[in-house]
N, CA, C and O of each residue as an XYZ file, in Angstrom:
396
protein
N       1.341    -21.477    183.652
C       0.002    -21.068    184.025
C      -0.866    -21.104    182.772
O      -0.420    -20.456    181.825
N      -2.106    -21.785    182.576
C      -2.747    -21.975    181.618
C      -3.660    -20.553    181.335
O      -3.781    -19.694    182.208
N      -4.220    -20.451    180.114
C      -4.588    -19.056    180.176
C      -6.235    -19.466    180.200
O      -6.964    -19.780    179.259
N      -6.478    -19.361    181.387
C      -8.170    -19.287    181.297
C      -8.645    -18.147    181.910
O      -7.886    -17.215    182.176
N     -10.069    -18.122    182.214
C     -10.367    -16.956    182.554
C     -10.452    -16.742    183.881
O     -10.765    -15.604    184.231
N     -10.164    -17.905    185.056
C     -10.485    -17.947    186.309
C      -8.780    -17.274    186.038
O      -8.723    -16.141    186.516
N      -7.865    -17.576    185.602
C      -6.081    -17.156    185.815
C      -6.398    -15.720    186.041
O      -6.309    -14.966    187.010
N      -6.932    -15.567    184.404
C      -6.662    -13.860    184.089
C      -7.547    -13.548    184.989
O      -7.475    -12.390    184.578
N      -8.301    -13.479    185.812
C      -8.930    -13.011    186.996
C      -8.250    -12.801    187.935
O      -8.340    -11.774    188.608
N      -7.314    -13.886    188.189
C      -6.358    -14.189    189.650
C      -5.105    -12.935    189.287
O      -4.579    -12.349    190.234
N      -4.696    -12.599    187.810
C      -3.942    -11.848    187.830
C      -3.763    -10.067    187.573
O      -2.873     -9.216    187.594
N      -5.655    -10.208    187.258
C      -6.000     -9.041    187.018
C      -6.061     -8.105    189.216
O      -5.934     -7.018    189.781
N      -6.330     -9.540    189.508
C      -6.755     -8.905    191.056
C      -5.760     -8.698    191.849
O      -5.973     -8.156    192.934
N      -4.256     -9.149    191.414
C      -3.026     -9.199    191.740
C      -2.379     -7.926    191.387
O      -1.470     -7.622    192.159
N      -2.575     -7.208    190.551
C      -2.727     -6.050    189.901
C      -3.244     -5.099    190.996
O      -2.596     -4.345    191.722
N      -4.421     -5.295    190.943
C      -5.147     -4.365    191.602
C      -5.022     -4.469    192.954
O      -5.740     -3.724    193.620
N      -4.337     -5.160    193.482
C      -3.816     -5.199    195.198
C      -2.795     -4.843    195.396
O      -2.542     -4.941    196.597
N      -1.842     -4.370    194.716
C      -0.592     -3.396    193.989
C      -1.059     -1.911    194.313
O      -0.659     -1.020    195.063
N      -2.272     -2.086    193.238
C      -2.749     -0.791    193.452
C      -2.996      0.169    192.152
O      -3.152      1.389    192.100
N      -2.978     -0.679    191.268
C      -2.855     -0.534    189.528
C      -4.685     -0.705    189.206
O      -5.321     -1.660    189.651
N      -5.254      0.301    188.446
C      -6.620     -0.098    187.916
C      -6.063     -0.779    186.391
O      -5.171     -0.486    185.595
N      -7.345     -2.071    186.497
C      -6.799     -2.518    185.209
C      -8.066     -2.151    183.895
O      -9.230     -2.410    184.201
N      -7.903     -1.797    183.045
C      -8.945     -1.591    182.061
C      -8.493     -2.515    180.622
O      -7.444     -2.558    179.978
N      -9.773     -3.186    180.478
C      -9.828     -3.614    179.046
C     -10.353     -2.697    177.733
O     -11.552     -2.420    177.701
N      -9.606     -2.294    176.810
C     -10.164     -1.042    176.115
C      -9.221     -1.160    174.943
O      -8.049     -1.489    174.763
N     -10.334     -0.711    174.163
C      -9.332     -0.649    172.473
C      -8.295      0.711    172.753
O      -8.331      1.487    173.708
N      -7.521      0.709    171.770
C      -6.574      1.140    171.520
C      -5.278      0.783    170.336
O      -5.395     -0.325    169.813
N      -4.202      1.533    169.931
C      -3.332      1.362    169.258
C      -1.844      0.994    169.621
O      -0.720      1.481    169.501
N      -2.484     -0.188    170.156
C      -1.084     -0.021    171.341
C       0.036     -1.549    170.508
O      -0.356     -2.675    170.202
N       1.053     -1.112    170.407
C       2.043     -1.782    169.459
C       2.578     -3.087    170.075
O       3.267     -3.870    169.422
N       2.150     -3.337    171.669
C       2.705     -4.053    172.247
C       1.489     -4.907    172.962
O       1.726     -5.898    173.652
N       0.331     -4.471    172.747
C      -0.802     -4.767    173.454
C      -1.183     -4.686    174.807
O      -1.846     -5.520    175.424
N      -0.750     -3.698    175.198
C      -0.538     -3.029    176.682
C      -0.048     -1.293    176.683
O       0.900     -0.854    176.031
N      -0.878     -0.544    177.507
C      -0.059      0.704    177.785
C      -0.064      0.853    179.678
O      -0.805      0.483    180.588
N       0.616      1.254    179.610
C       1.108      1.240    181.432
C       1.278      2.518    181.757
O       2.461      2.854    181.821
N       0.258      3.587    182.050
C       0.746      4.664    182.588
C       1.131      4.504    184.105
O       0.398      3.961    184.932
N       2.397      5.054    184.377
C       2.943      4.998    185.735
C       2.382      5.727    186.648
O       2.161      5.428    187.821
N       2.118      6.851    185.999
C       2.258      8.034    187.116
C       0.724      7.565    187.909
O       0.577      7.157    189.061
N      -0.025      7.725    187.140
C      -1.705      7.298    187.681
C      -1.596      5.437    188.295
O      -2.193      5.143    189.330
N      -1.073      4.733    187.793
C      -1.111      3.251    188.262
C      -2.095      2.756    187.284
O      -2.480      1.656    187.680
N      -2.618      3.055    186.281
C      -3.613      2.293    184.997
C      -2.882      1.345    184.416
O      -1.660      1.214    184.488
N      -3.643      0.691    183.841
C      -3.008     -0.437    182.971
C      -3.862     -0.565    182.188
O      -4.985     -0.922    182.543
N      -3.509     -0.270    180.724
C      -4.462     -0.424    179.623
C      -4.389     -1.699    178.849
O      -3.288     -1.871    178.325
N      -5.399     -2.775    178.608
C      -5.184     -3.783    177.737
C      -6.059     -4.074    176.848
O      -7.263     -4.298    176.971
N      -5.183     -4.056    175.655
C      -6.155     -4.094    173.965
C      -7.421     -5.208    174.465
O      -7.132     -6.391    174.640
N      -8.525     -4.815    174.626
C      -9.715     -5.464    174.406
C      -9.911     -6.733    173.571
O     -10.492     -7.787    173.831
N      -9.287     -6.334    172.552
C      -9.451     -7.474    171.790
C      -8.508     -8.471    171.559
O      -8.556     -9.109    170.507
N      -7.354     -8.770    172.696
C      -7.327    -10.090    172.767
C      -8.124    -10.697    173.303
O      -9.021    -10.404    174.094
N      -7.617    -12.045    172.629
C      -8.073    -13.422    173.503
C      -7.651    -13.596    175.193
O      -7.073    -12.607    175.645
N      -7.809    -14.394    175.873
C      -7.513    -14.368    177.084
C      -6.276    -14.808    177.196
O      -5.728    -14.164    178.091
N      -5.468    -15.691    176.670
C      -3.843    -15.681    176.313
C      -3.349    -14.397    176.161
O      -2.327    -14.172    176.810
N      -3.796    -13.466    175.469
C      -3.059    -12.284    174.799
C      -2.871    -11.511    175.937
O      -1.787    -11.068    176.317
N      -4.180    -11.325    176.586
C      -4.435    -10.370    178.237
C      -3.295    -10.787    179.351
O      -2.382    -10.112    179.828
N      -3.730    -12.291    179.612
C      -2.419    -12.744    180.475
C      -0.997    -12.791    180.032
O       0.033    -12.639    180.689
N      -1.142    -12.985    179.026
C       0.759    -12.721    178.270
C       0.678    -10.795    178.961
O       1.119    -10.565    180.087
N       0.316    -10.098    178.435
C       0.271     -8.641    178.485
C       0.254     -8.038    180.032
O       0.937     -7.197    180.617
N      -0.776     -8.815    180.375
C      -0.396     -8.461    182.309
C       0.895     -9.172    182.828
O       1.714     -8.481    183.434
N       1.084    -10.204    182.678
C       2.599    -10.739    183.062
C       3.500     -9.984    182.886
O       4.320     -9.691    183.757
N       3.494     -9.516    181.651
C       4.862     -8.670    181.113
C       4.815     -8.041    181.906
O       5.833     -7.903    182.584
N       3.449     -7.226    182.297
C       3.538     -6.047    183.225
C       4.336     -6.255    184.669
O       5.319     -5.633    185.071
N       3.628     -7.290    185.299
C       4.109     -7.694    186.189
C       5.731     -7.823    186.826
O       6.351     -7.567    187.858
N       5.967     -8.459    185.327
C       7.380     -8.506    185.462
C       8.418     -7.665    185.080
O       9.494     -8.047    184.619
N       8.039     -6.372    185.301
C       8.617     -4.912    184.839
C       8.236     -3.767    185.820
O       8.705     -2.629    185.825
N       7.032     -4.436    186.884
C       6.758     -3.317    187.679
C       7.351     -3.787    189.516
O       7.620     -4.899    189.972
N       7.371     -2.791    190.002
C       8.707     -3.220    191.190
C       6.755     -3.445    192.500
O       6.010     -2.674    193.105
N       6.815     -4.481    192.331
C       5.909     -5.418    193.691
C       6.255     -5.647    195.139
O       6.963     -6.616    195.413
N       5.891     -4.973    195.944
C       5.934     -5.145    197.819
C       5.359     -6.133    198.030
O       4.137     -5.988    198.079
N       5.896     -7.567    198.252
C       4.941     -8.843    198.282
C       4.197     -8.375    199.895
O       3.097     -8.719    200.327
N       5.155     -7.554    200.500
C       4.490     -7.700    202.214
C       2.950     -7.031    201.467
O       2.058     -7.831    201.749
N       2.378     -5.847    200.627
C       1.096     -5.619    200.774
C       0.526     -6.586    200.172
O      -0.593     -6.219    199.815
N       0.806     -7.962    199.793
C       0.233     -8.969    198.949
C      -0.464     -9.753    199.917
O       0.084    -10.139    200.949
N      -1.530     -9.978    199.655
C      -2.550    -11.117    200.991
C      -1.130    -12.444    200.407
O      -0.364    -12.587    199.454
N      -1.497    -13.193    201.773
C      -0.935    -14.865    201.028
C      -1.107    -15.036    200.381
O      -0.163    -14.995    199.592
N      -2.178    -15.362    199.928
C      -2.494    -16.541    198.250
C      -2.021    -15.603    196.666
O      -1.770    -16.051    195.547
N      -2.048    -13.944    197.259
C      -1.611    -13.258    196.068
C       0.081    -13.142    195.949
O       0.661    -13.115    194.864
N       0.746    -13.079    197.231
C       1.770    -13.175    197.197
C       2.298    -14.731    196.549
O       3.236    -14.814    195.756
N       1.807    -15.473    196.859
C       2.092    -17.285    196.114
C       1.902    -17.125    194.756
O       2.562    -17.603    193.833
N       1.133    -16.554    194.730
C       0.460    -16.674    193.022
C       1.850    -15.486    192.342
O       2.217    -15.583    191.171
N       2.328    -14.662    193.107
C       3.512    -13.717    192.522
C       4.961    -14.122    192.319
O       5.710    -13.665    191.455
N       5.313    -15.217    193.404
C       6.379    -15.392    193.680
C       6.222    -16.919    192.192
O       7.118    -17.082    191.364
N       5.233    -17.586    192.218
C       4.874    -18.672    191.280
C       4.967    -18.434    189.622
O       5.164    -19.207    188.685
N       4.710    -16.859    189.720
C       4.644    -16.238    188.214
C       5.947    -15.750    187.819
O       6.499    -15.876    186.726
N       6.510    -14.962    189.257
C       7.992    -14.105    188.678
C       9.077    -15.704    188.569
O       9.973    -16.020    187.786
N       8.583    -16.267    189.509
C       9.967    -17.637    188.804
C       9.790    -18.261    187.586
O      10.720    -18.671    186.892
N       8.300    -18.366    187.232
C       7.837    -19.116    185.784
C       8.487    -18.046    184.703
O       9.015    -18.495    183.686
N       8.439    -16.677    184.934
C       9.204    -16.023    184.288
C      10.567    -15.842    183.777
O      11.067    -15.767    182.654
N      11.041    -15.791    185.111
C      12.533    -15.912    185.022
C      12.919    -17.256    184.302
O      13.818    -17.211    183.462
N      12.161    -18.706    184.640
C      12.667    -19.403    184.188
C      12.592    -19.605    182.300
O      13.611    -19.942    181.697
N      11.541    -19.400    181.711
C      11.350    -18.793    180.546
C      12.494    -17.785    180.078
O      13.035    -17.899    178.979
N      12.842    -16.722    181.061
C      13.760    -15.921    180.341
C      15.572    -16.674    180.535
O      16.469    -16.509    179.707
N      15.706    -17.550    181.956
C      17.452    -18.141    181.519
C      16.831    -19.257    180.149
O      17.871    -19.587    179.579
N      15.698    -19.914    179.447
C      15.784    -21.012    178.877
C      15.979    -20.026    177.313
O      16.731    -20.376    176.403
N      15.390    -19.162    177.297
C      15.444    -18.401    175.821
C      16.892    -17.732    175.886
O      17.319    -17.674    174.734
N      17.714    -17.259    176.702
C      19.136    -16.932    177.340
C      20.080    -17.941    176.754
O      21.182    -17.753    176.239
N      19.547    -18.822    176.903
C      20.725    -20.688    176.920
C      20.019    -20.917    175.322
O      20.146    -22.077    174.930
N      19.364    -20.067    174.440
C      18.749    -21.093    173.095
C      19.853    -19.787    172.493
O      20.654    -20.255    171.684
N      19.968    -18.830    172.646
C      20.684    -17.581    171.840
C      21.788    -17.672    171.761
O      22.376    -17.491    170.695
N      22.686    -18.135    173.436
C      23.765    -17.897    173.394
C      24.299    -19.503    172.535
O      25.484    -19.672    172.250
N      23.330    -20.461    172.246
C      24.393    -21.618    171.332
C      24.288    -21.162    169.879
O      24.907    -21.759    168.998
């Protein structure tokens, strides 16, 4: 997924149909993301670039437990399209460690 700003839109709203508010906002955050659970926020350092935001919501994504049934279609496609691009990223870095 290329990082433009129509993406990080598509994944900020993917977020928020979850049920997560997403905020862009400074902070000291070591990872460039804070995720409070209990409320459903999602904090992201302001000052990335739009790569940095979508790297940072992905992660999220792929750490938070998603009901595709409350997902409209096109958000559920766009989820199932991201968690495999993921996974597949994580067996290829898996297969570079273990040689």
């Amino acid at each position: 997924m290329k990082p433009t700003k129509h993406n990080l839109k598509k994944i900020q709203s993917l977020l928020e149909e979850v049920g997560y508010d997403v905020r862009f906002e400074k902070g000291n955050f070591q990872s460039g993301y804070c995720l409070v659970e209990s409320k459903k926020v999602v904090v992201v350092n302001k000052f990335y670039d739009t790569e940095g935001r979508m790297s940072a919501m992905l992660d999220i994504l792929s750490k938070i437990g998603v009901d595709t049934d409350q997902l409209s279609e096109e958000s559920a496609k766009l989820f199932t399209k991201i968690i495999g691009h993921i996974t597949e990223e994580e067996i290829t870095e898996e297969e570079i460690t273990e040689e």
